[in-house]
Biopython code that builds the backbone (N, CA, C, O; Angstrom):
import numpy as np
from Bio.PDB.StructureBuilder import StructureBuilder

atoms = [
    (1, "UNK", "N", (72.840, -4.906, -219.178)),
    (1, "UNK", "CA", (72.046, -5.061, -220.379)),
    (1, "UNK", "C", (70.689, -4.362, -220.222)),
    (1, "UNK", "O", (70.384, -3.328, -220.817)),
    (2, "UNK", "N", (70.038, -4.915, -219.508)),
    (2, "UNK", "CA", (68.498, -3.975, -219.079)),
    (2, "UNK", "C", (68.794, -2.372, -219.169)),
    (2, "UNK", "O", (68.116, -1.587, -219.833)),
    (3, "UNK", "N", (70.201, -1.951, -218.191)),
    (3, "UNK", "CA", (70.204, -0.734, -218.405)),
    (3, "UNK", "C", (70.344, -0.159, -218.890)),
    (3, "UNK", "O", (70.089, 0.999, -218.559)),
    (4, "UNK", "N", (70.957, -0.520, -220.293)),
    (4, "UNK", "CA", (71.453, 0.030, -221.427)),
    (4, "UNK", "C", (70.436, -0.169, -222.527)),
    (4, "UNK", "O", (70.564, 0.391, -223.616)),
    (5, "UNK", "N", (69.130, -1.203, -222.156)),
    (5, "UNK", "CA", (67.767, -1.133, -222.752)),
    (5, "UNK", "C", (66.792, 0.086, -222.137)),
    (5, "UNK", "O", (66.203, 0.911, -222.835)),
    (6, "UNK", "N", (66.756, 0.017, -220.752)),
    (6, "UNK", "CA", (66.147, 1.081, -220.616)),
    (6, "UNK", "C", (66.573, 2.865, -220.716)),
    (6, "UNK", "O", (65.833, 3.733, -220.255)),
    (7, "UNK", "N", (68.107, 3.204, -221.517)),
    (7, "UNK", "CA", (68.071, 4.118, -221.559)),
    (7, "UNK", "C", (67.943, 4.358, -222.743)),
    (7, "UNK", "O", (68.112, 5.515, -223.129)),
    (8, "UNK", "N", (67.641, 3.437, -223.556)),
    (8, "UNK", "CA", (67.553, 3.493, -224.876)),
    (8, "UNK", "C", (66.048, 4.106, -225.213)),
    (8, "UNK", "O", (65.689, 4.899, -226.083)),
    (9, "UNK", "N", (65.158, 3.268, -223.946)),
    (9, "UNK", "CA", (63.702, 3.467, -224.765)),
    (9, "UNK", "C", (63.614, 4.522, -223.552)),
    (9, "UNK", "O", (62.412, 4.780, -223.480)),
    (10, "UNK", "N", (64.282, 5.248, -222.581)),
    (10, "UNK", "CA", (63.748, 6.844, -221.862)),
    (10, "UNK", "C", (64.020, 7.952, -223.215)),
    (10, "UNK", "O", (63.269, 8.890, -223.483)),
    (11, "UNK", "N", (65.168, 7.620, -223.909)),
    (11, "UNK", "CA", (65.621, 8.634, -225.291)),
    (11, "UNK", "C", (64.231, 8.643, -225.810)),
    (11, "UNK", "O", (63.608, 9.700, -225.909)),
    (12, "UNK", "N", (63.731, 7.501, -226.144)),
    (12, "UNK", "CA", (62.668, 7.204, -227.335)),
    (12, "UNK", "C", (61.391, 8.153, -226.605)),
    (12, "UNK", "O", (60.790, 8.984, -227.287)),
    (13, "UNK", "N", (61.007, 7.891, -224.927)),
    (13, "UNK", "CA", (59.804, 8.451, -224.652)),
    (13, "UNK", "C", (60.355, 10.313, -224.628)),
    (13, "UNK", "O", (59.503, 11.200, -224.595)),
    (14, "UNK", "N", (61.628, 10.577, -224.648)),
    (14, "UNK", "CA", (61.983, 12.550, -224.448)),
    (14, "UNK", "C", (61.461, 12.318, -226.042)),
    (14, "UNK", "O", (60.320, 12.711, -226.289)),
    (15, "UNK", "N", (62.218, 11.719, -227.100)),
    (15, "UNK", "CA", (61.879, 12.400, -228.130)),
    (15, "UNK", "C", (60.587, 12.560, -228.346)),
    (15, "UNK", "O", (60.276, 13.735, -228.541)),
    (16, "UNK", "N", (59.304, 11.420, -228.396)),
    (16, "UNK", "CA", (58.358, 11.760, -228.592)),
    (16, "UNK", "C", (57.628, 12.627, -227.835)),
    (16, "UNK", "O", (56.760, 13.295, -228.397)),
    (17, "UNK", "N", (57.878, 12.777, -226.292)),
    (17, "UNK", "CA", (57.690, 13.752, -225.257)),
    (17, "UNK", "C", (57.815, 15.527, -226.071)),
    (17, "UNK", "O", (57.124, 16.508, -225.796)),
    (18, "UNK", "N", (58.662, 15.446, -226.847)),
    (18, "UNK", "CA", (59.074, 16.463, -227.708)),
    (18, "UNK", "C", (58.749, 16.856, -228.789)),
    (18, "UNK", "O", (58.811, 18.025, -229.167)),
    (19, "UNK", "N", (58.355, 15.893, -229.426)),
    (19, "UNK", "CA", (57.761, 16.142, -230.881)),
    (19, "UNK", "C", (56.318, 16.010, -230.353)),
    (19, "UNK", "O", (55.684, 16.802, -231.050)),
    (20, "UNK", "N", (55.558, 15.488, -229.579)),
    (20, "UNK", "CA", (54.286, 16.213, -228.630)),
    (20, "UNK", "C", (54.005, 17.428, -228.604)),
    (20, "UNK", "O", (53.190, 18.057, -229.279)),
    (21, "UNK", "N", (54.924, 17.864, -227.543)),
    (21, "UNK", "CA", (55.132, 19.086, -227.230)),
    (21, "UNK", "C", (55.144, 20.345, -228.659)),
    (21, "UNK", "O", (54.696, 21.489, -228.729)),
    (22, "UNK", "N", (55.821, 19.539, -229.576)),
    (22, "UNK", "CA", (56.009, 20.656, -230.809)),
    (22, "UNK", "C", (54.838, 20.946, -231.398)),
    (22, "UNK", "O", (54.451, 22.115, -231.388)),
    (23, "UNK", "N", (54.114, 19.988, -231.978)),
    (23, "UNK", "CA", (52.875, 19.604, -232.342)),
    (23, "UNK", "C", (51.345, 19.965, -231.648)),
    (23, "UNK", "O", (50.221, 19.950, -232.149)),
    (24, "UNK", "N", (51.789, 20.272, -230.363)),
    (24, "UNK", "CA", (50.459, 21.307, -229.227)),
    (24, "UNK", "C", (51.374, 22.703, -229.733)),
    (24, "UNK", "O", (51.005, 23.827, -230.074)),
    (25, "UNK", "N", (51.803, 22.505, -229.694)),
    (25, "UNK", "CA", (52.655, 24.478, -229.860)),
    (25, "UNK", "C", (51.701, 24.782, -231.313)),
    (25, "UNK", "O", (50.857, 25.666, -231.456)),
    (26, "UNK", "N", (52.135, 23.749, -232.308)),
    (26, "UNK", "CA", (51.235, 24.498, -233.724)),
    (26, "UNK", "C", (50.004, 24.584, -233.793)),
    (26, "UNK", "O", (49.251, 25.429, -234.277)),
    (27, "UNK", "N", (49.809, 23.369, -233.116)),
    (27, "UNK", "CA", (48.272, 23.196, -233.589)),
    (27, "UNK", "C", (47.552, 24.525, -232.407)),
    (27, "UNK", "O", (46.436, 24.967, -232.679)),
    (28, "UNK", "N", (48.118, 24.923, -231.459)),
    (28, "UNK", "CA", (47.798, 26.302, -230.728)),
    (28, "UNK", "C", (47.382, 27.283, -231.538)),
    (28, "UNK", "O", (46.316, 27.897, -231.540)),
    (29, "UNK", "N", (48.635, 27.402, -232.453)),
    (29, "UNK", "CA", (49.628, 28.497, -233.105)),
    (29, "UNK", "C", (48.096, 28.821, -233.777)),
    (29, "UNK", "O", (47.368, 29.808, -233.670)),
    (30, "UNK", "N", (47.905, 27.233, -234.695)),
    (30, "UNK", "CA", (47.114, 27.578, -235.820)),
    (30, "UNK", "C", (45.570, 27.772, -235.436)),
    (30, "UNK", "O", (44.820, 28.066, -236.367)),
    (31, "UNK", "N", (45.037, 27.641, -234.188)),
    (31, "UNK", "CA", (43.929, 27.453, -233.360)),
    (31, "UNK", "C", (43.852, 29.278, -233.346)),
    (31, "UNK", "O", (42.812, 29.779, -233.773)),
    (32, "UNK", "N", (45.022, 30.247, -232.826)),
    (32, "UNK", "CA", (44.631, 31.438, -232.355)),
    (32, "UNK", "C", (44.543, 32.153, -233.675)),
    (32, "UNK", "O", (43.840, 33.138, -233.899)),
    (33, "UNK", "N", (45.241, 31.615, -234.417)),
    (33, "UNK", "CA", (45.666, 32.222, -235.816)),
    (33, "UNK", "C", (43.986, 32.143, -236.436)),
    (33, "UNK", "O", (43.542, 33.223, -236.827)),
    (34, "UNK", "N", (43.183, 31.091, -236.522)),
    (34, "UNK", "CA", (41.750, 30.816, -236.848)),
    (34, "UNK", "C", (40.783, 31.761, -236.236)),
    (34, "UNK", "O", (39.839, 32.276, -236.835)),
    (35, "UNK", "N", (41.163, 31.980, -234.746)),
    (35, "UNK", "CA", (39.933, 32.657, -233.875)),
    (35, "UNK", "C", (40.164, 34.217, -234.091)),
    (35, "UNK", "O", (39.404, 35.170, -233.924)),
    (36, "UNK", "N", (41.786, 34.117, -234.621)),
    (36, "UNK", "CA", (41.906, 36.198, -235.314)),
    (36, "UNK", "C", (41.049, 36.515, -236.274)),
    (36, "UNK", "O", (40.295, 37.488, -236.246)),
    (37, "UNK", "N", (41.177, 35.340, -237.547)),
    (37, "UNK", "CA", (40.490, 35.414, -238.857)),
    (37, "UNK", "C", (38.959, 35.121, -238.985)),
    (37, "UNK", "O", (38.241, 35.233, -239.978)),
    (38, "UNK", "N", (38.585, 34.631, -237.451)),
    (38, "UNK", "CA", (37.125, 34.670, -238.078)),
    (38, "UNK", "C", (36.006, 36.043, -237.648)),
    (38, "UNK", "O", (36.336, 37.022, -236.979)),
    (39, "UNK", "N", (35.147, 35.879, -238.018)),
    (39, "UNK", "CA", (34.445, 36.812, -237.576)),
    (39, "UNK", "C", (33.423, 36.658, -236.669)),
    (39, "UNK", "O", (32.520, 35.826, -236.755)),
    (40, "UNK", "N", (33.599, 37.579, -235.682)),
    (40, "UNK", "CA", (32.781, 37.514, -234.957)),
    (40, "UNK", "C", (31.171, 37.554, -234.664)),
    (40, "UNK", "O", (30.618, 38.603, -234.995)),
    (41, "UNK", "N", (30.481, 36.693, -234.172)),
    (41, "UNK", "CA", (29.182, 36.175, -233.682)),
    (41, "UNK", "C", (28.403, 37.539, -233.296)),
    (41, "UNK", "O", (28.476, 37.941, -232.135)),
    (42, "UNK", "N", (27.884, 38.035, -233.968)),
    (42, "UNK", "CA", (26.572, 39.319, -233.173)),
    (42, "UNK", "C", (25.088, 38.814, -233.396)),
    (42, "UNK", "O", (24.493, 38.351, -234.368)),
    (43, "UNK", "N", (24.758, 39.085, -232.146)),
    (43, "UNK", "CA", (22.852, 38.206, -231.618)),
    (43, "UNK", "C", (22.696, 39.838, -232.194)),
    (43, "UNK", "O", (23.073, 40.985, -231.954)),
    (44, "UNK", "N", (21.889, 39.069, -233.091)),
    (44, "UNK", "CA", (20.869, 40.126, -233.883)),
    (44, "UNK", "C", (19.700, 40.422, -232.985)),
    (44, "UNK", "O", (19.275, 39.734, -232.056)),
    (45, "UNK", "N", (19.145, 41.872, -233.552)),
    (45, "UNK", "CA", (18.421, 42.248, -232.328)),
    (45, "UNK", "C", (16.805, 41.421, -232.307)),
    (45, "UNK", "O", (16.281, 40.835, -233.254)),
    (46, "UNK", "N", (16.245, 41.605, -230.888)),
    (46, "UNK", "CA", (14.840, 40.846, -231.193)),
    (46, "UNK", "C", (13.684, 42.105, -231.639)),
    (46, "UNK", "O", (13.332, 43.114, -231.027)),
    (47, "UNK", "N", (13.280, 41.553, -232.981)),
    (47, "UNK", "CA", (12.366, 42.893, -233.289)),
    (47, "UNK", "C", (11.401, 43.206, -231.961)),
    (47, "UNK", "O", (11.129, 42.372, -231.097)),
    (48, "UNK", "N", (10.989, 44.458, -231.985)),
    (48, "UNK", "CA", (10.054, 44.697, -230.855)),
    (48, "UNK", "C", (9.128, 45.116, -231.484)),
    (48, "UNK", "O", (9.498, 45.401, -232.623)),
    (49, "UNK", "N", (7.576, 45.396, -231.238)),
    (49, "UNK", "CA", (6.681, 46.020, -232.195)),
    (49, "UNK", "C", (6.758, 47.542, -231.607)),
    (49, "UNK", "O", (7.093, 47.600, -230.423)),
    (50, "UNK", "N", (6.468, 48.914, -232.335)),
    (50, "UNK", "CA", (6.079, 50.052, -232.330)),
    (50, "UNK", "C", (5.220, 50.579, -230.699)),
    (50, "UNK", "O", (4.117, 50.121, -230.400)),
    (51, "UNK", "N", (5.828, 51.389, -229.982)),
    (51, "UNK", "CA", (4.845, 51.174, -228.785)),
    (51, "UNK", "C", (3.683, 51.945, -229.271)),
    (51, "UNK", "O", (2.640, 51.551, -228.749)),
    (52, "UNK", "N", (3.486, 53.206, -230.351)),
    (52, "UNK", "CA", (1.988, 53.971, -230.565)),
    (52, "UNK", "C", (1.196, 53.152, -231.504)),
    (52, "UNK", "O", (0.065, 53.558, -231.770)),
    (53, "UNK", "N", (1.769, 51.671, -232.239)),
    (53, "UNK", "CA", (0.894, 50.947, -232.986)),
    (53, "UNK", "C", (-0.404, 49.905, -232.153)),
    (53, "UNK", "O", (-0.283, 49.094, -231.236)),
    (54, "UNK", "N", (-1.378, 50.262, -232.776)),
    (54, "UNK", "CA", (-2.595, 49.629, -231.918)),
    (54, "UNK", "C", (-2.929, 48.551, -232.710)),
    (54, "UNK", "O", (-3.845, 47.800, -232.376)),
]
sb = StructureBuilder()
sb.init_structure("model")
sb.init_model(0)
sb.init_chain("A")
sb.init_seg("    ")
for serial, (resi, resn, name, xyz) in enumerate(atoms, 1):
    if name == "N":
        sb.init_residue(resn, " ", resi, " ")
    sb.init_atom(name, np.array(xyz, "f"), 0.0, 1.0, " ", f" {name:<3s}", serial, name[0])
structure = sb.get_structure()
């Protein structure tokens, strides 16, 4: 009896082990898919003053 309980709930921890697993795959998917579409960060320059201005 136990053993036929505990292979019941090892099924239960693969499936969710699996639908885990599926769910890091997209949310990846949709993570690299974001960092293609955005645009990229440029440090604007620091003004400097004129070196012949007095």
């Amino acid at each position: 009896m136990q053993r036929d309980e505990a292979v019941v709930q090892l099924k239960g921890l693969k499936k969710t082990e699996k639908d885990l697993n599926k769910a890091l795959k997209e949310r990846e998917a949709h993570l690299h898919q974001m960092e293609k579409q955005a645009k990229p960060y440029v440090i604007p320059p620091i003004p400097r003053p004129h070196p012949f201005q007095s």
